[in-house]
C-alpha positions in Angstrom: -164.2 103.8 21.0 -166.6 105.5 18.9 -169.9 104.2 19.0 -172.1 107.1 17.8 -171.8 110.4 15.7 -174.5 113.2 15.1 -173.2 114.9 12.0 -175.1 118.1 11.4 -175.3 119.3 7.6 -175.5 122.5 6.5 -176.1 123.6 2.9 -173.7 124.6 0.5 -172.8 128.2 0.1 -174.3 130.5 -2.4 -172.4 134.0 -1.6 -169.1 134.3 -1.1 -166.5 137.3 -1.3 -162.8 137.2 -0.4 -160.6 140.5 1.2 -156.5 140.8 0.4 -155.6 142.7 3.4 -152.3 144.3 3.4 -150.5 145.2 7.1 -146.8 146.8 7.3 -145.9 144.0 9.5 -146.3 140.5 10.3 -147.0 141.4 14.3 -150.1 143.7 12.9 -151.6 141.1 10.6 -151.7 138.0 13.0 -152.9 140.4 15.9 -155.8 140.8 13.1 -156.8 137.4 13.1 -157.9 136.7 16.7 -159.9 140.1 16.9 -161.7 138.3 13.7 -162.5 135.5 15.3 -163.8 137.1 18.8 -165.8 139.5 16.7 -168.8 136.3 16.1 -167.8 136.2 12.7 -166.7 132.4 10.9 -164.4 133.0 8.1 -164.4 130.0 5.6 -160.4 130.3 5.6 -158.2 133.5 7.2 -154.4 132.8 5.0 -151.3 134.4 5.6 -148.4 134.8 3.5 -145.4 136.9 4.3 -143.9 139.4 1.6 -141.2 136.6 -0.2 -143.5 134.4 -1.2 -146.2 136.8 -2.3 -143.5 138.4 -4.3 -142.3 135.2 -6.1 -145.6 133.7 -6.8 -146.4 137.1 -8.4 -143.3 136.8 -10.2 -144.1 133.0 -11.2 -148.1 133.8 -12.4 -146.9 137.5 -13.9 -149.1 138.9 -11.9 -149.4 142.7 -10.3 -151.0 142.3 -7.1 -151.2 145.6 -4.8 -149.2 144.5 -1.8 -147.0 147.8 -2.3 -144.7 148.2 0.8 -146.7 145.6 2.7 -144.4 142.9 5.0 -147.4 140.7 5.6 -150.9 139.6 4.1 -154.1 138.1 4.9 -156.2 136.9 2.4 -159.7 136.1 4.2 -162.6 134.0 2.3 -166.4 134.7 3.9 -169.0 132.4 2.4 -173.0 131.9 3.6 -176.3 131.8 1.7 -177.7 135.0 2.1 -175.6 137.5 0.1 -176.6 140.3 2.1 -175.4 139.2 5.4 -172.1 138.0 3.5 -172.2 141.8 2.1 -172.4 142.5 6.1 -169.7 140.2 7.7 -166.9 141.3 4.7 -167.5 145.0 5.8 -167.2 144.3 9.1 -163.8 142.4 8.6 -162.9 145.1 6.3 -163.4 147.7 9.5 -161.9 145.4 11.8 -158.7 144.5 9.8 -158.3 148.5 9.5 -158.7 149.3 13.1 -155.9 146.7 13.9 -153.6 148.5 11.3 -154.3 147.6 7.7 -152.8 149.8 5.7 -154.9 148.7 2.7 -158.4 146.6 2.2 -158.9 145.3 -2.1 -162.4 143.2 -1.6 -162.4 140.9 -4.8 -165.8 142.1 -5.9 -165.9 139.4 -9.0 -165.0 136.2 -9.8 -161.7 136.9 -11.8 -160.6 139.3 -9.0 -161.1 136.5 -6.6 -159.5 133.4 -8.8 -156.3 135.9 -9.4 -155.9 136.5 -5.8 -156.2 132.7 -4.3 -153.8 131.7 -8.2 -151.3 133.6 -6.0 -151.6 131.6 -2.6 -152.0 128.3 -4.3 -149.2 128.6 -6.9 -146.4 129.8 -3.8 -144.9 126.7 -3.8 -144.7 125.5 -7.1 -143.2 128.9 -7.6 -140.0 128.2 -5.4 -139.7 124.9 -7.4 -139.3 126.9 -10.4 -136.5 129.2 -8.5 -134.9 125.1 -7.1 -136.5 122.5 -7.0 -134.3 121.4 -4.2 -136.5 122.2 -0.9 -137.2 120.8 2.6 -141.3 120.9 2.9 -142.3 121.9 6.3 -146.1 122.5 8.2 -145.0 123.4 11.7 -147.6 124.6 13.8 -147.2 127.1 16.5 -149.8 129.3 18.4 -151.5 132.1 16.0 -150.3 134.7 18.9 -146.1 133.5 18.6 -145.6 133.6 15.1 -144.6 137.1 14.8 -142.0 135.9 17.0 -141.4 133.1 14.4 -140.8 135.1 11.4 -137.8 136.7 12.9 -136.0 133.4 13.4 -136.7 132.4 9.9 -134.9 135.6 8.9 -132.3 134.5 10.8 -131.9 131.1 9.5 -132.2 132.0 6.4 -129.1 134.5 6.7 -127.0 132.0 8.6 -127.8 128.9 6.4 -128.0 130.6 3.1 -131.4 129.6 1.6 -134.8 131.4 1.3 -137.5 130.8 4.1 -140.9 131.9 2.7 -143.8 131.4 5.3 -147.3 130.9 4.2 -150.1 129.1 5.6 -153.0 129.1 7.7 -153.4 131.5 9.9 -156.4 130.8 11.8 -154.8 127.9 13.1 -151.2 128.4 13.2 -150.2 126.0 10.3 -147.3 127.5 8.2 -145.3 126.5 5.6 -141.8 127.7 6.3 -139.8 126.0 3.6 -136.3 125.4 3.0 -135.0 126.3 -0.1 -132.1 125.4 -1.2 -129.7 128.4 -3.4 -129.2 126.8 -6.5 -125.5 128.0 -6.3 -125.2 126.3 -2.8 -123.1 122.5 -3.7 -125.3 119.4 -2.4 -122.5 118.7 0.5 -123.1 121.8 1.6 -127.2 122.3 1.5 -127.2 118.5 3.4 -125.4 119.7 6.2 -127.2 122.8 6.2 -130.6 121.9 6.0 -130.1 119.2 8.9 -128.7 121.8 11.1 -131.3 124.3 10.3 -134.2 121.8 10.8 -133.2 121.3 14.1 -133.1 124.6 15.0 -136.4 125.5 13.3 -138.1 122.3 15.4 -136.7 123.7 18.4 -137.7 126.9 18.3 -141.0 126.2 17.0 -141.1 123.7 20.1 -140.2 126.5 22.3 -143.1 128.5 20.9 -145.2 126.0 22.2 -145.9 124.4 19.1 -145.3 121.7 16.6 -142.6 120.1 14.2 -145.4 118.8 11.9 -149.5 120.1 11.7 -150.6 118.1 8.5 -148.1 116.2 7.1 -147.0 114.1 9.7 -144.1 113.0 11.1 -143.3 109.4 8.9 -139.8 109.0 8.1 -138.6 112.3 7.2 -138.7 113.8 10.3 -138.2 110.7 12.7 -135.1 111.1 13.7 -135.7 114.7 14.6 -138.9 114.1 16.9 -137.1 112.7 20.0 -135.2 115.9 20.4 -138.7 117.9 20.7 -141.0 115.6 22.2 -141.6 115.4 26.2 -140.3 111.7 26.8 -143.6 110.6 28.6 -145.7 111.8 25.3 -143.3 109.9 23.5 -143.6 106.7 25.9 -147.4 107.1 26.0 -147.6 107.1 22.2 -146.0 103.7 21.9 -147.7 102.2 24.4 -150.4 103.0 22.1 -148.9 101.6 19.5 -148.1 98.5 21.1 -151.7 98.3 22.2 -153.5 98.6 19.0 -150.6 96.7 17.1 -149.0 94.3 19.5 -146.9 92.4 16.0 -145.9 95.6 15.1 -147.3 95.3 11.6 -149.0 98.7 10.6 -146.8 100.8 9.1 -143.4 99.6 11.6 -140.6 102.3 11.6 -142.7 105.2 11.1 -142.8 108.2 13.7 -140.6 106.6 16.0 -138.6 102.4 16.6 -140.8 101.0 19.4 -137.3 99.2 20.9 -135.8 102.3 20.8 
């Protein structure tokens, strides 16, 4: 029980500047993003978007970003209140990101540069709505250091179940969108069975990772009947003892994440 917090404030920002850094593969962009970190230097928000979707938001906004023959991109946001040691930190990213492989650095020097770049990121998904509007919305989290060994499996599930996997997300904490989407030629019958089949597989591999089926949207209904096929049966056990505890009638929210009978 929490009986006490100390919340330290810190004022808002008053210099920021953003980099689009372009790497050949994913492998060399997410090594990028722990030599960041170790470097002393706090990024407001290091994102990561793999060549489909930067492509079909482009496509979406009609825009002409630079990302060339690039597989994989960061786009990292430094903020702080003295603009020269903002100045300081984006060169020093810009150096780092190279050294680790970058084939290009853009710094988004104004404030149109910078809203055209995020536009892109933001407007990803509503982009594959336009393309169907049939999807399966996923936030699995693995370890920043295994998803280049995700984004192959997504390839792969992609080919065998016939729909688009775009990844996107955060990469300074693993979080990634890898949504389903469906082929607008694919039948109904067909996309049902397939997106339930390649769910499971994507929750089991992202398991195997060492990771998880769900990093912000939760688990709820939607992917209930999944979780007891990726959850260690002890963490399951101890999370309705929990439940049981702080809701002995069972009247907050019953039937989400898990049956406590079952």
């Amino acid at each position: 029980i929490v009986t006490k917090a100390t919340i330290r404030l810190i004022g808002l920002p008053t210099a920021s500047s953003d980099l689009l850094v372009l790497f050949k593969t994913t492998r060399q962009a997410i090594d990028a993003v722990p030599v960041i970190i170790k470097s002393g230097i706090v990024p407001t928000s290091i994102e990561f978007m793999d060549r489909l979707s930067a492509q079909t938001s482009c496509r979406y906004l009609n825009e002409s970003l630079p990302y060339g023959d690039a597989g994989a991109m960061l786009l990292v946001e430094l903020d702080g209140t003295n603009p020269a040691e903002v100045e300081a930190d984006l060169l020093a990213v810009g150096e780092l990101c190279v050294q680790s492989g970058a084939m290009e650095v853009f710094v988004a020097e104004d404030s149109n540069t910078k809203e055209r770049i995020w536009n892109v990121r933001r407007n990803i998904a509503e982009a594959f709505k336009v393309f169907s509007p049939i999807q399966s919305l996923e936030d699995i989290v693995v370890p920043t250091s295994r998803i280049p060994e995700l984004i192959p499996e997504l390839e792969r599930l992609s080919a065998e179940y016939g729909m688009q996997i775009p990844c996107y997300g955060h990469a300074g904490d693993g979080n990634l969108h890898a949504t389903l989407v469906k082929d607008p030629e694919m039948d109904m019958e067909t996309w049902k069975t397939n997106e339930d089949a390649c769910l499971r597989e994507l929750y089991r591999i992202t398991t195997e990772l060492g990771g998880k089926i769900s990093g912000e949207h939760g688990i709820g209904l939607k992917r209930k009947g999944y979780l007891k096929e990726v959850i260690d049966p002890v963490e399951l056990g101890l999370m309705k003892a929990i439940k049981k505890a702080w809701d002995p009638k069972n009247i907050l929210n019953p039937g989400k994440i898990f049956d406590i009978e079952d």
